[in-house]
C-alpha positions, 0 to 999 in steps of 0.5 A: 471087103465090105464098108461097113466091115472096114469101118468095124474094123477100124472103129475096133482099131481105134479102141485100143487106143493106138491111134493117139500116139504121133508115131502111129499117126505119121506112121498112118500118114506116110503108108497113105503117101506110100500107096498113093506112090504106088498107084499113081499111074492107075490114079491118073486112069481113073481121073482121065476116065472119069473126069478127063483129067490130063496126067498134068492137071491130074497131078496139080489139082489132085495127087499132089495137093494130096501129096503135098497136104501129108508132107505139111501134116508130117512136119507139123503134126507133134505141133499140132497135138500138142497140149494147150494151157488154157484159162483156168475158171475161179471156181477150180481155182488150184487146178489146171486147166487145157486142150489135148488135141486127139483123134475122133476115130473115123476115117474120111479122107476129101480132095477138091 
């Protein structure tokens, strides 16, 4: 499949507005986990291949940072999306004001 497919397809995804429930999001997180497990030792191929890697420091300074980053996001993420109150101006005196973290809809996923 072509890139530019996979971002259609996941910005249609997005549309319908599944990726704002937690559930969905840790579910999202734990299938990366999942196929991370998966392919680990073709990970570690392609990390001695390209950048000479040993399947220790591969394992260090790559997959299991990554690894560890998705356990971090599991335990916290209903924190992290929670609504925030904040400061409510003068002007909308008999409202409520806050923060509502959500999903922006594309897809980058980084490793140092």
């Amino acid at each position: 499949m072509k890139a530019d497919e996979l971002l259609t397809r996941q910005r249609t995804f997005f549309a319908t507005g599944k990726t704002l429930s937690i559930s969905c999001r840790k579910q999202a997180l734990k299938k990366l986990r999942q196929a991370i497990e998966i392919y680990e030792k073709q990970l570690f191929q392609a990390l001695k291949q390209d950048l000479g890697k040993s399947q220790s420091e591969s394992y260090m300074s790559e997959i299991g940072l990554v690894k560890s980053e998705i356990s971090y996001m599991l335990r916290h993420l209903s924190h992290f999306a929670k609504e925030k109150s904040v400061h409510t101006p003068l002007a909308q005196l008999f409202s409520r004001s806050f923060e509502k973290p959500s999903p922006y809809g594309n897809v980058l996923i980084l490793s140092p």
